[in-house]
C-alpha positions in Angstrom: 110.5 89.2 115.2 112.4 85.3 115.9 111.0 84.7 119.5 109.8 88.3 120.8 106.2 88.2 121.1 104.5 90.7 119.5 102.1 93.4 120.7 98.3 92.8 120.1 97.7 94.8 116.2 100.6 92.5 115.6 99.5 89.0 117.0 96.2 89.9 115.5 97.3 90.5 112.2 99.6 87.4 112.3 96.5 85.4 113.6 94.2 86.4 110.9 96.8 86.4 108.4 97.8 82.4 109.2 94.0 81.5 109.0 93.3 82.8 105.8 97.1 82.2 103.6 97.4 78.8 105.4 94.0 77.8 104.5 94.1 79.3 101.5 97.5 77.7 100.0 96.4 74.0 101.1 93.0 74.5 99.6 95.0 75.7 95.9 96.8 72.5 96.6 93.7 70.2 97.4 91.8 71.9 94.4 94.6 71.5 91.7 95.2 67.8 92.5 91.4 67.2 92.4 91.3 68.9 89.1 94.0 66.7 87.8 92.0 63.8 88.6 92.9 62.4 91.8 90.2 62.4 94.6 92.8 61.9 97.4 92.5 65.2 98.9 88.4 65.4 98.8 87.8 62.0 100.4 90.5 63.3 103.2 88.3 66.6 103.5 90.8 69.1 102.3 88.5 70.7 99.9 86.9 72.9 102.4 88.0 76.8 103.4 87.7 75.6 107.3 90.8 76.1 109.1 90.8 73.0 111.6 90.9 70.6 108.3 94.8 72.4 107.3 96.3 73.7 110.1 99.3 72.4 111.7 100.0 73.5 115.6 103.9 73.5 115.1 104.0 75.7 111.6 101.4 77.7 113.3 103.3 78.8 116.0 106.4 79.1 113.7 104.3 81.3 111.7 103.5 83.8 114.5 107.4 83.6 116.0 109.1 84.3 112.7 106.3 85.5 110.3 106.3 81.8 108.0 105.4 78.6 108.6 103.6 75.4 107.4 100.1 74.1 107.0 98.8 70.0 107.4 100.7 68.9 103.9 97.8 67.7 101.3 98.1 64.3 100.4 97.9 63.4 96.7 98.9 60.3 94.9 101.2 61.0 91.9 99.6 58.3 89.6 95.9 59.5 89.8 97.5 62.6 88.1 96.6 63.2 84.4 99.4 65.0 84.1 101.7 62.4 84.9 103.1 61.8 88.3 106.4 64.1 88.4 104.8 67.0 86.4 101.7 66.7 87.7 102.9 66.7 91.7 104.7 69.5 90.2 101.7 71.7 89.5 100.2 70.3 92.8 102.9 71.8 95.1 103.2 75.1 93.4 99.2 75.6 93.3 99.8 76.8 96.9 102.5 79.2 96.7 100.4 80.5 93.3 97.9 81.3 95.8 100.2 83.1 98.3 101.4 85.0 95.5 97.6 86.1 94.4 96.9 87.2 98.1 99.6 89.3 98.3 99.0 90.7 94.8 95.3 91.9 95.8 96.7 93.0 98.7 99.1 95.4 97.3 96.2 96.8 95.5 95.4 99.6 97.6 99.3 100.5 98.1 100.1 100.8 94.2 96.9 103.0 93.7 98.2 105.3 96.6 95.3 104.7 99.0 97.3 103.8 101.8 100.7 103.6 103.3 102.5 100.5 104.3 102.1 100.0 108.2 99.8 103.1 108.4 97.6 103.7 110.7 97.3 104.1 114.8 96.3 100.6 116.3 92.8 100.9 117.3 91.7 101.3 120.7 95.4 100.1 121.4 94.2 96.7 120.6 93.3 96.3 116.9 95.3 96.6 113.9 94.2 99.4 111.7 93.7 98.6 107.9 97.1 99.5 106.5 98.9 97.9 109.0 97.2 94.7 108.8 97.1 95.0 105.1 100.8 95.3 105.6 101.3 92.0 107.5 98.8 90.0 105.5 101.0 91.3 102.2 104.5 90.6 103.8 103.8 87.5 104.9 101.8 85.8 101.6 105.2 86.7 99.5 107.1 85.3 102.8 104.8 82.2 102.5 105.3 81.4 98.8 109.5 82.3 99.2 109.5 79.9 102.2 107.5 77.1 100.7 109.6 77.6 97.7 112.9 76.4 99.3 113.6 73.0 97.9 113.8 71.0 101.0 111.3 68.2 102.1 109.2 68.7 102.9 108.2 72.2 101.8 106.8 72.3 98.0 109.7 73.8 96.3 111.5 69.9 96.5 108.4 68.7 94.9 108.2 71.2 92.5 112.2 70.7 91.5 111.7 66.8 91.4 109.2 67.6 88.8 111.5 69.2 86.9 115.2 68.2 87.6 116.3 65.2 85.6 116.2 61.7 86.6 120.1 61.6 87.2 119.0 64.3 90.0 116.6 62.0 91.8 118.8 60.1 94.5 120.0 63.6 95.7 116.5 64.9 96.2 115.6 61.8 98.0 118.1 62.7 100.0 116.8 66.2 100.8 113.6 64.5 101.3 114.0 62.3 103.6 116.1 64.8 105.9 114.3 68.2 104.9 112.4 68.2 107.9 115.9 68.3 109.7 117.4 70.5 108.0 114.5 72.6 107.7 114.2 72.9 111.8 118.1 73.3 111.8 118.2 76.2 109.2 115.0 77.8 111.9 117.0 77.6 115.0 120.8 78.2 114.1 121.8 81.6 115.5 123.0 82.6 111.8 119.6 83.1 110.6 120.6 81.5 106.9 117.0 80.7 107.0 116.1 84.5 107.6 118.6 85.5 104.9 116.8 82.8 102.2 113.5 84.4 103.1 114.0 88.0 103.6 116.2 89.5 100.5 113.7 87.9 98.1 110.9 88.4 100.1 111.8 92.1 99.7 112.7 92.4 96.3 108.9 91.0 95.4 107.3 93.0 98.1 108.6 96.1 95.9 107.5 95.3 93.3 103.9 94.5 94.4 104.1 97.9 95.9 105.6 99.5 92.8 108.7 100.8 94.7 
């Protein structure tokens, strides 16, 4: 859907969806770090389920152009982190792909059991989504989330999680990808190839079958 604007059940469901997995995915982020000890996140306010405190306008709009985006990042400091700092930033950036995952799981809930068809439905009134097809959306886009956020360039948490991870040796390449990952990232969104599509949307569709069992 890169830069047609979708019809109304659509930008509804994309709305709604964006509200909740956005919120949702910062808030796993802001309640993991806090559990590992650092109160970072809660004196910033991040440990609330209101929108305003972790949405970002630009990853917003991304979210509704392309179907993924990005949220206000949650800050954490590294050495507050029981864990350690790499391991436990680690566990702090994948909290919020977890999350996505979770969403989509319960979503694909009344799929698996056979109560509903994936985009099903008539829109209602011609305005509203109907339950499968926002189910639909709200399912796609949680396992579109966690794929995206997954990609290991700065700053999306799939860097964080690698540096975790990765050996030391690694660490002056991933600097590297950190420092320009928001460059590349907006690169990889607006080069006519779609490699950023492509990254996205073959696994995005493998896991999406197998949430739905098909």
């Amino acid at each position: 859907m890169l830069f047609n604007f979708p019809d109304s059940p659509t930008l509804i469901s994309y709305a709604v969806t964006l509200v909740v997995a956005l919120s949702l995915h910062e808030l796993a982020h802001a309640l993991t770090a806090d559990w590992l000890g650092d109160s970072t996140p809660r004196r910033m306010g991040r440990l609330t389920l209101n929108p305003l405190a972790h949405l970002d306008p630009l990853g917003a709009l991304m979210f509704v152009l392309v179907g993924f985006g990005w949220a206000k990042p949650v800050l954490a400091n590294p050495y507050n982190l029981r864990n350690g700092p790499r391991l436990g930033m680690a566990m702090v950036a994948v909290a919020g792909p977890l999350m996505n995952l979770l969403l989509a799981a319960l979503a694909a809930v009344p799929f698996r059991l056979g109560l509903i068809e994936p985009f099903g439905g008539d829109a209602l009134f011609g305005v509203f989504p109907s339950f499968e097809y926002f189910l639909s959306i709200f399912l796609f886009s949680n396992v579109a989330l966690m794929v995206f956020n997954l990609l290991p360039i700065g700053p999306l948490d799939g860097l964080k999680v690698l540096r975790g991870l990765a050996p030391r040796d690694w660490d002056q390449a991933l600097e590297l990808l950190e420092r320009w990952g928001m460059f590349i990232l907006l690169a990889l969104v607006f080069l006519p190839v779609g490699i950023l599509g492509l990254l996205v949307t073959g696994p995005t569709s493998f896991i999406v079958r197998l949430l739905l069992g098909r």
